[in-house]
Structure formats: structure tokens, C-alpha cells
C-alpha positions as CSV (number, residue, x, y, z in Angstrom):
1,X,-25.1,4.4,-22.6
2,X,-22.0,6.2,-24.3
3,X,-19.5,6.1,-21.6
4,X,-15.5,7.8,-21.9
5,X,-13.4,6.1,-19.7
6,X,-10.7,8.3,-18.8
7,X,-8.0,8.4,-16.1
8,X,-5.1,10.4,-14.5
9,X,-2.4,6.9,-14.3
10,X,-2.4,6.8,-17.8
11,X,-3.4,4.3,-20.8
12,X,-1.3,1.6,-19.4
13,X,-2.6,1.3,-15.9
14,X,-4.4,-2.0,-15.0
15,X,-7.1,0.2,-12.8
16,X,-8.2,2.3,-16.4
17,X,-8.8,-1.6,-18.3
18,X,-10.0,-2.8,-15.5
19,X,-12.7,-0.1,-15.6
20,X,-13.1,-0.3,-19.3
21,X,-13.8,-4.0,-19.4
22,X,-16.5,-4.2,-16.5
23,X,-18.4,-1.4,-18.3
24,X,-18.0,-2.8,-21.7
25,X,-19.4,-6.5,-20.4
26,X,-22.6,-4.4,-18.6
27,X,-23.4,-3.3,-21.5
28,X,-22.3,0.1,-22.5
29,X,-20.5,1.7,-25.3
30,X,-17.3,2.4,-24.3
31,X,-14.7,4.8,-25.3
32,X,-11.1,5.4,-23.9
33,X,-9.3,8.1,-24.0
34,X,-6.5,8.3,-21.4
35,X,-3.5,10.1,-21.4
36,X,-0.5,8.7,-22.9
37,X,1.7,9.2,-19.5
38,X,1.5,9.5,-16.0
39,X,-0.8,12.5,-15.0
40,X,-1.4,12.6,-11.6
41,X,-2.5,15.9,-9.8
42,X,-3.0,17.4,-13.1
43,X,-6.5,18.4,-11.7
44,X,-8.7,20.1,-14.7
45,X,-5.9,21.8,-16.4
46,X,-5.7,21.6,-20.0
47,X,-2.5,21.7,-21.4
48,X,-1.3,24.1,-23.5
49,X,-4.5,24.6,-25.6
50,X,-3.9,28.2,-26.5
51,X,-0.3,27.6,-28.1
52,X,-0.3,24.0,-29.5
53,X,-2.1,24.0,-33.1
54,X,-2.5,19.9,-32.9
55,X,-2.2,17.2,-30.7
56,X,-1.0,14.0,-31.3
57,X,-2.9,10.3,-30.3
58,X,-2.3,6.5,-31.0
59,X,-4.2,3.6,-31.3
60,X,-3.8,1.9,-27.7
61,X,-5.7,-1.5,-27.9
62,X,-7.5,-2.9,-24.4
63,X,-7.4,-7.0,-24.0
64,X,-11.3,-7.0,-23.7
65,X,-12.4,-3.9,-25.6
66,X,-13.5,-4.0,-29.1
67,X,-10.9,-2.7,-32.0
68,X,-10.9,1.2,-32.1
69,X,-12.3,1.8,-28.5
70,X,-9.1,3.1,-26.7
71,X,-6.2,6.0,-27.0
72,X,-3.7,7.4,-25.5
73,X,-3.5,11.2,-26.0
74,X,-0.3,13.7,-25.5
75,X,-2.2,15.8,-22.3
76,X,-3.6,15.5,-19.0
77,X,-7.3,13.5,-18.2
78,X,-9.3,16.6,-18.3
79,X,-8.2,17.3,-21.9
80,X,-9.1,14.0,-22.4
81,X,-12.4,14.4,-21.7
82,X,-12.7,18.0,-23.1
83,X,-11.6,16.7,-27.0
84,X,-14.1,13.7,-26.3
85,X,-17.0,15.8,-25.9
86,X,-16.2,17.6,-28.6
87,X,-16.4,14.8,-30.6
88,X,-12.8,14.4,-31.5
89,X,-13.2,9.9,-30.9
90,X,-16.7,10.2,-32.6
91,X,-20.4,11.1,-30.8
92,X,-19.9,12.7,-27.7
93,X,-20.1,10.3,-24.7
94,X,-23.0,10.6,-22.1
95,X,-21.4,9.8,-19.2
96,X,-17.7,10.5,-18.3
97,X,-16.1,7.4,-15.6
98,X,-12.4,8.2,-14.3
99,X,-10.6,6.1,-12.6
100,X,-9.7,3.6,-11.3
101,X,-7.1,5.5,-9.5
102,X,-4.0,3.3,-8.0
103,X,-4.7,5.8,-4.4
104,X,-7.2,7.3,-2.6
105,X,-8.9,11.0,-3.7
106,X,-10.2,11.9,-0.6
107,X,-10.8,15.2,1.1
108,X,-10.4,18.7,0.1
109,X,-7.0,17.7,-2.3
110,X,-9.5,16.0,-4.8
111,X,-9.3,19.7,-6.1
112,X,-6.2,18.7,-7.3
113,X,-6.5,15.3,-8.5
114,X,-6.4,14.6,-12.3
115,X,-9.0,11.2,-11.5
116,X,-11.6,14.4,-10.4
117,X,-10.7,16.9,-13.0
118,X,-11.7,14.9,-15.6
119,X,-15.0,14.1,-14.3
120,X,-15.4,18.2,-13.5
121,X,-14.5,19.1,-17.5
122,X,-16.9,17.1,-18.3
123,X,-19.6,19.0,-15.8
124,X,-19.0,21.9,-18.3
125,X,-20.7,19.9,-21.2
126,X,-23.4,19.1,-18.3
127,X,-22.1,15.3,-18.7
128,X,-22.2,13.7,-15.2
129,X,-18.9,11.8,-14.3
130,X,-18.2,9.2,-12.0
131,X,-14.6,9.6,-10.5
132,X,-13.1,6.1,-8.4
133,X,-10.1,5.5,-6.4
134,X,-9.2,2.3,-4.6
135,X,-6.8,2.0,-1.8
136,X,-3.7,0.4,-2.6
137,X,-2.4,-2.6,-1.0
138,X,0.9,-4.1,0.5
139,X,0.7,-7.4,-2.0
140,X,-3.0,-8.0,-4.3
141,X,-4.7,-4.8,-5.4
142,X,-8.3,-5.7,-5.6
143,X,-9.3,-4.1,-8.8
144,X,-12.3,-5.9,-9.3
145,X,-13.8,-4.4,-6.3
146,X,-13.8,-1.0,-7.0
147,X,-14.6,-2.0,-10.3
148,X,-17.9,-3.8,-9.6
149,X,-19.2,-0.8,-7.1
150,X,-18.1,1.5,-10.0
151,X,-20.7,-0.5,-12.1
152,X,-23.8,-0.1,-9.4
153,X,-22.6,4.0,-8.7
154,X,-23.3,4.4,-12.7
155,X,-27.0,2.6,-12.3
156,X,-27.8,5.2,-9.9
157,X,-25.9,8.1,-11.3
158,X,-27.8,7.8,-14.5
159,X,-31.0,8.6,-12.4
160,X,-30.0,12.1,-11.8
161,X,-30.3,15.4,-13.4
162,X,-27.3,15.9,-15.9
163,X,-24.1,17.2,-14.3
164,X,-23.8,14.9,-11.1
165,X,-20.2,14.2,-9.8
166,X,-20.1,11.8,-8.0
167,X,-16.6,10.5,-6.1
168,X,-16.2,7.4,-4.8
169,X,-13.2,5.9,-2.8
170,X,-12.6,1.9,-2.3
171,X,-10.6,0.1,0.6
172,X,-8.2,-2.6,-1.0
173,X,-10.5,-5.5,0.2
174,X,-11.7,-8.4,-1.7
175,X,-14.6,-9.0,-3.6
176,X,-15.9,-11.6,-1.9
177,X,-15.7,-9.7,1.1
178,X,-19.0,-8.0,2.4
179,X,-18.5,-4.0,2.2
180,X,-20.7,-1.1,3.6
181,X,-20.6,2.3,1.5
182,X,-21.3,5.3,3.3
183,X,-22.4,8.8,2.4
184,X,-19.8,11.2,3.3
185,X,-18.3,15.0,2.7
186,X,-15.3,15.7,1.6
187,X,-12.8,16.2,4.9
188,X,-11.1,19.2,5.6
189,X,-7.5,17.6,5.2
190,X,-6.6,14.3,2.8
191,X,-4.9,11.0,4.1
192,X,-2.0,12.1,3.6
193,X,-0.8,15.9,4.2
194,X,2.5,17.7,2.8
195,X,5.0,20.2,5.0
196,X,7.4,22.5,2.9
197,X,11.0,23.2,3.7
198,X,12.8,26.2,2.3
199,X,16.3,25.7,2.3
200,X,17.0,29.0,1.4
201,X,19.1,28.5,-2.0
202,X,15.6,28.5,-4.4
203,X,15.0,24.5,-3.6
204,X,11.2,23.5,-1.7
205,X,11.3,20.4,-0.4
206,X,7.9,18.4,0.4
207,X,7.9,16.2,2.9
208,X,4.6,14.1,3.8
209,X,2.8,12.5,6.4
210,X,-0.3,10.5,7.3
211,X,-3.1,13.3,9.0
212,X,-5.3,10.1,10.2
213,X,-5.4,11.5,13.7
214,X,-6.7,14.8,11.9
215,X,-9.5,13.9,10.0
216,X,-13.1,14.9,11.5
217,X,-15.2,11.7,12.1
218,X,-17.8,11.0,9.5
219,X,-16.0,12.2,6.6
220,X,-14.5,10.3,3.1
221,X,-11.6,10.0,4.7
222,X,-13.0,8.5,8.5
223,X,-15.4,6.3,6.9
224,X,-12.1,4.9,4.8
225,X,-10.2,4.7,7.5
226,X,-13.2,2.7,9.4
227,X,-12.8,0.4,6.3
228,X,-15.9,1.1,4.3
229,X,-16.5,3.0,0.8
230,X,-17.4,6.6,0.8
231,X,-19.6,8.2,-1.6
232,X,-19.1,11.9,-2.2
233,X,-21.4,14.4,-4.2
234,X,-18.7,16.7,-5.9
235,X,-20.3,20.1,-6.4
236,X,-19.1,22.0,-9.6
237,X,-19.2,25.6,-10.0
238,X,-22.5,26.1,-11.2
239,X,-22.9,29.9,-11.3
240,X,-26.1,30.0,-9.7
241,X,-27.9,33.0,-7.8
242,X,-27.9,32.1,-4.2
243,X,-28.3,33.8,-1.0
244,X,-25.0,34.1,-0.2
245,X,-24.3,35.3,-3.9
246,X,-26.8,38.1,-3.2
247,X,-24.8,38.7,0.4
248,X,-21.6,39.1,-1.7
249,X,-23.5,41.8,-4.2
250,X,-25.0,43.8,-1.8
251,X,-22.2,43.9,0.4
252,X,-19.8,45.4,-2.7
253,X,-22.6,47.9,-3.1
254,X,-22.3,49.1,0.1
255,X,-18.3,49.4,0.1
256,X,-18.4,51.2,-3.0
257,X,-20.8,54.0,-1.7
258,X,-19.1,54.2,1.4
């Protein structure tokens, strides 16, 4: 399987070879194309597509990764992925695999998370993407955890109809450690929540906090906090007719004979 490993930490980050590596030794081709910097909440933006003419990419090689399989690129994941499957690194990949994220990318702010924008570009080439995020911890990040489940998500991701997301979010334990995975929606708030201050001279400042005690039970960001994986089904804007489609037609309609 033809498989572009992207990311929103950038070329350089141990969770994108990582990745790369454990999907190159299963088997698959693998291509990387990551951004050359740091682009975290980039979420599915582009870049500046409609006023830059070119732009510009290196050769970054991957201890494990065959010569030619990896760049860095001057933009954020999702134009990563949207240059790959246009064939811009050679044939278009089948399968697009973000991650691993040095963080979480749970509840309703994956919306904003470069990790799951690259994986929902890639829905619009009706590519299914795989996005994973691993918890980070206070002295060993286990990479090789969220690596390995990110190994077994793709065996069953390949399974389904073209244009599955799937999101999948790792506690920071060890391999050999047993670990449950558990289906679960997104939750209303993420891990961590932000407050704005307005100090009245043009400045915002952010300040954040943990929203554990907010969370509903059940959701990604319960079952992490219980200590198991979650497994999330990210729906992309399909553009189906649906009832509630229908709802919003007839509804117009009526307003506009009123």
C-alpha cells in the first residue's frame, strides 16, 4: 500500500520517523512529506496557494527509510498532502497516515489540529487517513506504542470504503503494557480549554486550563483520561442529501414565500 506520512510537528520530530519506520518494516511504500517547521493548529489550511507561483522542498533523509522517501516542504500538513496527491513526490499515495502528534487531538478542537487536517485534504481525493496523537509524558515518550496501534488501525482502515478518517489518541504507556482501545465521539470540549483576556490596548491574551472535570463520560477524551485509547470516526463534509438537508431546503422555501 502507497502510504504519505505526513504530520503537523514537522520533518524533524521523532513521532513523524517513528511512524515512517513501523510502516515502512510492515510492508508498505512509504512516502514523507512533512512540513519543514512547526505547524501545529494549522488545521486544513493551505497556505498561500492563490499568490505563491512555486514552493520550495528539500531532501530530508529518515534513519530507516530508503533514499528519496522523505521532505520537508515550505507549508502546513494539509498542503502536504494536497501536492502529494497530486503527484508532486511521484504516484499518488492510497492512504494518508498523520501523526504521530507530540499531544493529544481530542474533542471538538481536532477541527483545528494540523495532525487532522491533513488526513481531511486528503478525504477530498477520497483517500482515507489515519490521524494519531500520543499523550506526552513527564520523562520517556512511548513512541513505539502509538506507533504499533497505528500499524493495526491501518489493517482495518484499509477494509473500508474509500474516505474513512479515522482519529486515534494514545496514553503515554509502555508497550509492554496491556492497553484497551475504545470506540468513542468526539467530546464537546478538549483536554485542555483556552479563556481570552482583553486588555483593552489591541493585546488578547490566552490563558489555558485543564476541562477534565468537563468532559462528558464516554467520550475521546473520558476514555483517555480513564487511561485507554480512543478510536474516533472523523466525518468529512460529504455533501450528501440527507433529511435534515431536505429540513433546511424546505424551510428556506417557506421563508422566502412568506
Amino acid at each position: 500500500m502507497r502510504l504519505l506520512i505526513t504530520n503537523d510537528d514537522g520533518i524533524e520530530s521523532e513521532g513523524l520517523h517513528w511512524l515512517a519506520r513501523s510502516f515502512h518494516r510492515d510492508g508498505h511504500h512509504v512516502q514523507v512529506v512533512a512540513p519543514a517547521h512547526e505547524q501545529s493548529g494549522a488545521a486544513a489550511a493551505l497556505g498561500d496557494v492563490m499568490g505563491e507561483e512555486a514552493f520550495d522542498y528539500a531532501s530530508r533523509p529518515i534513519d530507516g527509510l530508503p533514499e528519496g522517501r522523505s521532505f520537508a516542504l515550505e507549508g502546513p500538513p494539509a498542503l502536504c498532502t494536497w501536492t502529494a496527491c497530486l503527484g508532486a513526490f511521484g504516484p499518488p499515495p492510497d492512504c494518508i497516515v498523520s501523526g504521530i502528534n507530540a499531544g493529544l487531538n481530542c474533542g471538538r478542537s481536532v477541527y483545528h489540529s494540523g495532525t487532522v487536517g491533513a488526513v481531511l485534504t486528503g478525504a477530498n481525493f477520497d483517500r482515507s487517513g489515519l490521524a494519531v496523537s500520543l499523550a506526552l509524558g513527564d520523562q520517556t515518550t512511548h513512541w513505539e506504542t502509538a506507533a504499533r496501534l497505528a500499524v493495526r488501525a491501518l489493517s482495518w482502515l484499509k477494509l473500508e470504503p474509500a474516505g474513512t478518517l479515522l482519529n486515534v489518541n494514545v496514553p503515554n504507556v509502555s508497550p509492554e503494557e496491556r492497553l484497551s482501545v475504545r470506540a468513542a465521539p468526539l467530546a464537546s470540549y478538549p483536554t485542555v480549554r483556552t479563556r481570552l483576556h482583553n486588555d483593552g490596548a489591541g493585546r488578547l491574551e490566552v490563558e489555558r486550563y485543564s476541562s477534565r472535570d468537563e468532559v462528558a463520560p464516554d467520550s475521546d477524551a473520558a476514555v483517555l483520561f480513564a487511561g485507554d485509547a480512543s478510536v474516533t470516526l472523523i466525518e468529512r463534509l460529504s455533501g450528501h442529501v440527507n433529511s435534515r438537508a431536505l429540513s433546511a431546503a424546505a424551510f428556506l422555501t417557506d421563508s422566502r414565500s412568506g
